[in-house]
C-alpha positions in Angstrom: 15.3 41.3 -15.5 15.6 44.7 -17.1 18.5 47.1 -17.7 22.0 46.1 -17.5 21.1 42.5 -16.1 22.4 39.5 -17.9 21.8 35.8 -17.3 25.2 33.4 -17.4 25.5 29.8 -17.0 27.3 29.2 -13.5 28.2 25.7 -12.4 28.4 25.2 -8.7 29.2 22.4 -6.4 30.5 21.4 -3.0 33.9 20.4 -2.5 33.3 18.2 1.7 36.7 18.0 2.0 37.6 21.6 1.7 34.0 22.6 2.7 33.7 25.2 0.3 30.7 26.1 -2.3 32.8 26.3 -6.0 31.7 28.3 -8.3 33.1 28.5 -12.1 31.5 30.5 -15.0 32.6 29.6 -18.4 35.3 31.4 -19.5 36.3 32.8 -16.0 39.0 31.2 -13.5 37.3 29.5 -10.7 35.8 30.7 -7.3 34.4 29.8 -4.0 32.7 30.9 -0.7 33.1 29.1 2.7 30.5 29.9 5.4 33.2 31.4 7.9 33.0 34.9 7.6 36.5 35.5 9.1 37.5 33.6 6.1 38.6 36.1 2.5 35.6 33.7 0.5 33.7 33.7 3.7 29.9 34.4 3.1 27.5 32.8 4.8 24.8 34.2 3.7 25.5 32.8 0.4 26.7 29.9 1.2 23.5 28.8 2.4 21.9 30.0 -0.4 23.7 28.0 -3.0 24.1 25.6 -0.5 20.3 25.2 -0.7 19.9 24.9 -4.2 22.2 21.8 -4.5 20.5 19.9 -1.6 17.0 21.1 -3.7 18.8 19.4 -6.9 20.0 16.3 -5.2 23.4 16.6 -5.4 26.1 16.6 -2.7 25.6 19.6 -0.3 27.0 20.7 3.0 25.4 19.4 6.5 22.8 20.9 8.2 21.4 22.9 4.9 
């Protein structure tokens, strides 16, 4: 990383009953991102992304990643 790029702490997990990916950096108010891209959070690029990295660490995840 060079420049302007910083590194933050960002905790992420997966709420199943809402099926969203939330996101909440210290400090900050809370966010998410569904995988329906009709959807004002909806990314599903990164959704499947994060997505990813919590079925890689073991920890609840949404299907089919």
């Amino acid at each position: 990383m060079a420049g302007d790029t910083v590194s933050i702490e960002i905790g992420v997990w997966y709420d199943e009953n809402m099926d969203q990916i939330k996101l909440r950096i210290p400090g900050q108010n809370l966010t998410s991102v569904t995988n329906d891209p009709e959807s004002k959070r909806g990314n599903p690029s990164l959704y499947k992304k994060l997505g990813r990295i919590l079925r890689d660490k073991g920890v609840k995840h949404p299907k089919g990643i």
